[in-house]
C-alpha positions in Angstrom: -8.5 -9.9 8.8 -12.3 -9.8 8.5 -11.8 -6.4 7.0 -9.1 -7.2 4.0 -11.7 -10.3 3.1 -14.7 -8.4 2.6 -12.3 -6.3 0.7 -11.4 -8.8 -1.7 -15.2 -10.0 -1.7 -15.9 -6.3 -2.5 -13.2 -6.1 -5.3 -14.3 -9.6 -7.0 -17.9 -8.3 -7.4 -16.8 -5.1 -8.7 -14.3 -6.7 -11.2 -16.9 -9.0 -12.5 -19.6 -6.2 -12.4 -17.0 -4.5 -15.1 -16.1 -7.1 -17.1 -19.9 -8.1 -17.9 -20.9 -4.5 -18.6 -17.8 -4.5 -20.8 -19.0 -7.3 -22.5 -22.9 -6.5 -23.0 -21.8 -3.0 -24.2 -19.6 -5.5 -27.0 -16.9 -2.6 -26.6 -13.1 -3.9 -27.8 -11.4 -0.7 -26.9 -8.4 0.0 -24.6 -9.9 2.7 -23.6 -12.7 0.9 -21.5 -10.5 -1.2 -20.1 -8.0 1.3 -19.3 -10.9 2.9 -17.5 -12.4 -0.1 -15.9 -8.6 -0.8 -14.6 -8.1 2.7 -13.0 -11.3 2.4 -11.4 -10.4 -1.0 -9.7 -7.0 0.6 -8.7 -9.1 3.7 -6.9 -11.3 1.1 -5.0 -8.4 -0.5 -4.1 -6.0 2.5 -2.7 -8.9 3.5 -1.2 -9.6 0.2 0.3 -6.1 0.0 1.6 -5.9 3.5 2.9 -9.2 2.9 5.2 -7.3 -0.3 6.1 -4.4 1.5 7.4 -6.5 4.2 9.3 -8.5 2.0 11.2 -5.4 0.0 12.3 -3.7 3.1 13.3 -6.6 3.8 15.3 -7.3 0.7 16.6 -3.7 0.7 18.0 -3.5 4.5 19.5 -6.7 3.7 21.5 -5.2 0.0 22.8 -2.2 2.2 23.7 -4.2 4.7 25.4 -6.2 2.3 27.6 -2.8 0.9 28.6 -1.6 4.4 29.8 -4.5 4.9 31.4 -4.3 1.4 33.4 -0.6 2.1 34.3 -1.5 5.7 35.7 -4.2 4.2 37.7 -2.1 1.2 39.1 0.8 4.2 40.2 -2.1 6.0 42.1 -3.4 3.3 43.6 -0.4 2.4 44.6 1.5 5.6 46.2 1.4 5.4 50.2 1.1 9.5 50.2 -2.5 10.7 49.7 -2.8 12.2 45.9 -5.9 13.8 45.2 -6.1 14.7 40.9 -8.3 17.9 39.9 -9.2 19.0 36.4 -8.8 22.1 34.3 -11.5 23.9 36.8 -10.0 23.1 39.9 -12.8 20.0 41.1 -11.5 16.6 41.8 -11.5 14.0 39.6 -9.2 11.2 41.0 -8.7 9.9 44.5 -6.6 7.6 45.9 -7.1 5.1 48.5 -4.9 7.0 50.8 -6.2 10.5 50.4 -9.9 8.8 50.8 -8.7 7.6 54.4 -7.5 11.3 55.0 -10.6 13.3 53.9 -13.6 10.7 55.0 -14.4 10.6 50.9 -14.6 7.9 48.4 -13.6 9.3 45.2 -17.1 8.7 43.8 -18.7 11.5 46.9 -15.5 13.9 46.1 -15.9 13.6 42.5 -17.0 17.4 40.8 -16.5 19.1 44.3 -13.7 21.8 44.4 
């Protein structure tokens, strides 16, 4: 919300930047207006677009943290001991019942293979 009111803040100073340069340059021509026009439409596509980008955004990383809270809940929450290792083969992840079974808190077993 914050975002689509300085937008319209932005496109009210930019619209009355135009019309008084229009009317110091005393210019009656459809052409300068046609001009002034398309550039108002630009800043606001591209206004929009940004809009729509940081929404998207804003939503895939919400999304994310919520997989990543529900994968850490399941972990937590398996009675088997589950031990998570990266690409190269050193843990990352522990959970409480693998802790109990190697003497580790995840933090000490963290980075070792």
């Amino acid at each position: 919300m914050v975002l689509t009111a300085g937008f319209g803040c932005l496109l009210a100073l930019v619209l009355a930047v135009t019309l008084l340069a229009l009317a110091r340059s005393g210019s009656d021509g459809v052409y300068d207006f046609v001009i002034a026009v398309a550039g108002l439409l630009a800043i606001m596509i591209g206004g929009l677009a940004a809009q729509f980008v940081l929404r998207n955004v804003m939503g895939s990383e919400e999304a994310l943290r919520d997989a990543k809270e529900l994968a850490e809940v399941t972990l937590r929450s398996i009675g088997d001991g589950v031990i998570t290792v990266g690409a190269d083969g050193c843990v990352d992840v522990m959970n409480p019942v693998a802790e109990l079974y190697t003497g580790w808190s995840t933090a000490e077993a963290r980075g070792k293979p």
